[in-house]
N, C-alpha and C positions, 0 to 999 in steps of 0.2 A: 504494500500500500504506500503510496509516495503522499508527504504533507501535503496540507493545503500549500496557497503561496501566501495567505494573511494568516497571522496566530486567530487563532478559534479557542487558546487554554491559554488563561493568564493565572500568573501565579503572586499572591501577595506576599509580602515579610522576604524576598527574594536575598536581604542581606542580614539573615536571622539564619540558625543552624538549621534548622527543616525546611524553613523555605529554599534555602540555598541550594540544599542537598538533592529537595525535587525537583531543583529548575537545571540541575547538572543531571540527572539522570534522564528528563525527557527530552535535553537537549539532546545527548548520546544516543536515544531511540532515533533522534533527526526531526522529532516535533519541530513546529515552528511556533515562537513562545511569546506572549506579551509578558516585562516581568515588573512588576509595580511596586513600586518603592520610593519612600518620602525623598530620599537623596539618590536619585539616579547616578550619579558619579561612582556611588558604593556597589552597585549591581554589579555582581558578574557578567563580565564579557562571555555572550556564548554563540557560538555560530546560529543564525536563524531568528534570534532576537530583538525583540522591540524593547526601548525601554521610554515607558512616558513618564513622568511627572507624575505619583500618586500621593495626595497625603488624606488620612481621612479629615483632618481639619479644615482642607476648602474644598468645598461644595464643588464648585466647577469642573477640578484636575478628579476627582470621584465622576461627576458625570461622564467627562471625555477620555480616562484612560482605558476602560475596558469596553470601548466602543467595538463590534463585530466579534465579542466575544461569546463562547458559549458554555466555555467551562472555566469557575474560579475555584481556584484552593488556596483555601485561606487558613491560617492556624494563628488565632489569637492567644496571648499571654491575657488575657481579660482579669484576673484576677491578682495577676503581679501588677498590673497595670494601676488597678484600683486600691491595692494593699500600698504601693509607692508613693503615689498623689493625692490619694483621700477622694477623688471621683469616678465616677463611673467613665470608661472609654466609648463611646459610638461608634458602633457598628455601622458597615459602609450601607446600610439598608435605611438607618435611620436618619444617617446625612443626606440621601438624598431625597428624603421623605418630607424634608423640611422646604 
């Protein structure tokens, strides 16, 4: 089966241990990858890869990076997140809900 030619699997937390790890392993299979991450500079270079602008704090770069996408995998720290800063983190369902 040959990839598409646009990523259709975007992967968030791309420069976190499991995100990183998945976005190296479906690279290797030859997927073609959207990879989403607040500092695109930090992403892994992978053959086949897009990398946009994600943060979940602006609404907009959450609208536009996982545009033609069909599959996200996401793995949130939600609870370190909220045990560190004393608030709850938004999830990217609720940022653009707003």
């Amino acid at each position: 089966m040959n990839p598409s030619p646009s990523p259709t699997l975007a992967i968030a937390g791309v420069t976190g241990t499991v995100g990183g790890h998945v976005a190296h392993l479906l690279s290797e299979a030859g997927l073609p990858l959207t990879l989403l991450a607040r500092r695109p500079a930090k992403a892994p270079e992978l053959p086949h890869a897009v990398v946009p602008p994600a943060d979940y704090g602006e609404r907009a770069l959450c609208e536009q990076a996982p545009r033609g996408v069909e599959v996200l995998f996401v793995v949130s720290g939600r609870r370190d997140v909220e045990r560190l800063t004393g608030r709850r983190p938004r999830t990217l369902e609720e940022v653009l809900r707003k």
